[in-house]
C-alpha positions as CSV (number, residue, x, y, z in Angstrom):
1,X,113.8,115.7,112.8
2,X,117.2,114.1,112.5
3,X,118.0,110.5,113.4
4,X,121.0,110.2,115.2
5,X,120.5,106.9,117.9
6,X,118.2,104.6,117.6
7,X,116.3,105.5,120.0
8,X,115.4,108.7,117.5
9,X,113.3,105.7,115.3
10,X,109.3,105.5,115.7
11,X,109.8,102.0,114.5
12,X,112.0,101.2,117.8
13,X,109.6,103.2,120.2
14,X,107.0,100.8,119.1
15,X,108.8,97.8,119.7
16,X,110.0,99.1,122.8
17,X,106.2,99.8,123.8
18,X,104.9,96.8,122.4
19,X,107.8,94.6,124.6
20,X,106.6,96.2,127.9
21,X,103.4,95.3,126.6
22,X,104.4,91.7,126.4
23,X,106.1,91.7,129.4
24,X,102.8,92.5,131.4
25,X,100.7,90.3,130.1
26,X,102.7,87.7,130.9
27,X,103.2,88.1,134.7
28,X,100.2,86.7,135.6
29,X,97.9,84.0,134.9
30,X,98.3,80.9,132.7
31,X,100.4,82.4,130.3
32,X,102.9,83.0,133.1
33,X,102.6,79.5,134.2
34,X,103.4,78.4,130.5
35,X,107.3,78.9,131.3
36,X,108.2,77.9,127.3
37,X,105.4,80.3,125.7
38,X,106.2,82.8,127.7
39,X,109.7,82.6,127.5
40,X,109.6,82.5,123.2
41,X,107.1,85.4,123.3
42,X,109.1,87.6,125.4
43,X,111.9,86.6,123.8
44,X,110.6,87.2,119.9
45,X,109.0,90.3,121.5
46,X,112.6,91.7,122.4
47,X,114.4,90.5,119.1
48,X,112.2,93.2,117.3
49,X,113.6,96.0,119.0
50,X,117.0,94.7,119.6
51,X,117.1,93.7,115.7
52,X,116.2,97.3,114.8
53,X,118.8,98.5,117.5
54,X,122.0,96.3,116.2
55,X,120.6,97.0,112.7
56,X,121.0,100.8,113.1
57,X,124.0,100.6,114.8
58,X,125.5,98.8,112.3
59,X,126.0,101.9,110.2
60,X,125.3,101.1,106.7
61,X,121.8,100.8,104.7
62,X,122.3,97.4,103.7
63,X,122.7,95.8,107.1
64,X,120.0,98.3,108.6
65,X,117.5,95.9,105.9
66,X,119.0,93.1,107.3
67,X,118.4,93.5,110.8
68,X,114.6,95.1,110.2
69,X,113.5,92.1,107.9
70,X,114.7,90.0,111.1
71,X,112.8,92.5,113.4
72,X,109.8,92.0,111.1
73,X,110.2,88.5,111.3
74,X,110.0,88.7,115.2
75,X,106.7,90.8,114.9
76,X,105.2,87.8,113.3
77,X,106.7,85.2,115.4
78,X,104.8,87.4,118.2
79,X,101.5,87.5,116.6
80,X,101.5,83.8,116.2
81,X,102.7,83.4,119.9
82,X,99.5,85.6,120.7
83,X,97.2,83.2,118.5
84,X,98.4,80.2,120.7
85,X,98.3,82.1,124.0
86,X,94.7,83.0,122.7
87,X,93.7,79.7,121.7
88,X,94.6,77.8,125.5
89,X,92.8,81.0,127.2
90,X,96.0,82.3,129.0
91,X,95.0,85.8,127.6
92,X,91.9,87.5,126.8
93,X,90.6,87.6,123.2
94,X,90.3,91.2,123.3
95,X,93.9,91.5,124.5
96,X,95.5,89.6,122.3
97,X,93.5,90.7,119.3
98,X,94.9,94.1,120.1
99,X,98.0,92.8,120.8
100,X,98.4,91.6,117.4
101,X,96.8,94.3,115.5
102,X,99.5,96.4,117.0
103,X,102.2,94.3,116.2
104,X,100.8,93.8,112.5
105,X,101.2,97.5,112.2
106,X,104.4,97.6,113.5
107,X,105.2,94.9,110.4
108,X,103.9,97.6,108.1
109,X,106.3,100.5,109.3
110,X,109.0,98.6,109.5
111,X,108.2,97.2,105.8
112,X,107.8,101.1,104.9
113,X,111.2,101.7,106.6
114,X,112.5,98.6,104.2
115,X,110.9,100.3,101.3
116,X,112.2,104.2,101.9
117,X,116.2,102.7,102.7
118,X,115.9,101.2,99.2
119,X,115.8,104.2,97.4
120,X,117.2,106.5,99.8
121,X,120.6,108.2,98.8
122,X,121.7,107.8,102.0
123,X,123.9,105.3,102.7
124,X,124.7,105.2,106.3
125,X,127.0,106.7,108.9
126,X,129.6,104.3,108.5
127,X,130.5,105.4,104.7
128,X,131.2,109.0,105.5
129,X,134.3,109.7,106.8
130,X,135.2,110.3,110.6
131,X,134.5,113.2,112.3
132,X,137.8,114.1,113.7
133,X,138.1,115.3,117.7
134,X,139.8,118.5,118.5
135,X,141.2,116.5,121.7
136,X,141.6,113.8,119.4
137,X,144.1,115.8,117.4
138,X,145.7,117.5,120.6
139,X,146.2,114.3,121.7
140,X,147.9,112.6,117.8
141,X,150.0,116.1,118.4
142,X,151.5,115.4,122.1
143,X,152.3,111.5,120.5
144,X,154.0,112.7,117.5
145,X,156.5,115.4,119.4
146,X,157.3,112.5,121.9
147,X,157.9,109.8,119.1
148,X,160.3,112.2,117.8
149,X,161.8,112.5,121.5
């Protein structure tokens, strides 16, 4: 399977997952009434997937690392938020242990993904040249036989 958006990466899906995840737990209960924790968890929780987002869209390799050792960065800032929501009983143990289980393997991939762009030959979209539009070209034509007008 190609990558083409995103959207394509596993990495982003389980961000994206993990975020409505977040998102629910925090509706309800204490951690909902904790307007700072919650806001810093859901916000940390949506940097991960954004980060691998403007990181892809970026185009090259080198900012893609960038951007995923900030997302990865996130995932921890999450799991730590889950300790503390934890610890003052706004969530259940089991939840948040599973919570952060899932968010520590979501580290891992996105370390993996880290690892594979190091040696990949592949250098991003934004280093080959443009594909060129047939309307595109119709359109360069029209210019050019007015500008000569």
């Amino acid at each position: 399977m190609s990558v083409k958006n995103f959207e394509d990466l596993e990495i982003w899906k389980q961000a994206r997952a993990l975020t409505n995840q977040i998102y629910k737990i925090s509706t309800t209960g204490g951690l909902a009434r904790d307007y700072g924790l919650r806001d810093q968890i859901r916000r940390a929780s949506v940097s991960v997937m954004s980060n691998i987002a403007e990181g892809f869209e970026r185009g090259g390799n080198q900012e893609l690392m960038q951007y995923l050792a900030i997302a990865k960065g996130s995932c921890g800032e999450v799991r730590c938020q889950l300790y503390v929501a934890q610890d003052q009983e706004y969530i259940e143990r089991h939840q948040a242990t599973d919570l952060i289980d899932r968010h520590r393997k979501l580290s891992i991939m996105i370390f993996n993904f880290m690892e594979y762009l190091k040696t990949s030959k592949m250098k991003g979209h934004k280093y080959k040249p443009p594909q060129v539009d047939k309307d595109m070209e119709e359109f360069d034509a029209i210019l050019q036989s007015y500008l000569k007008k």
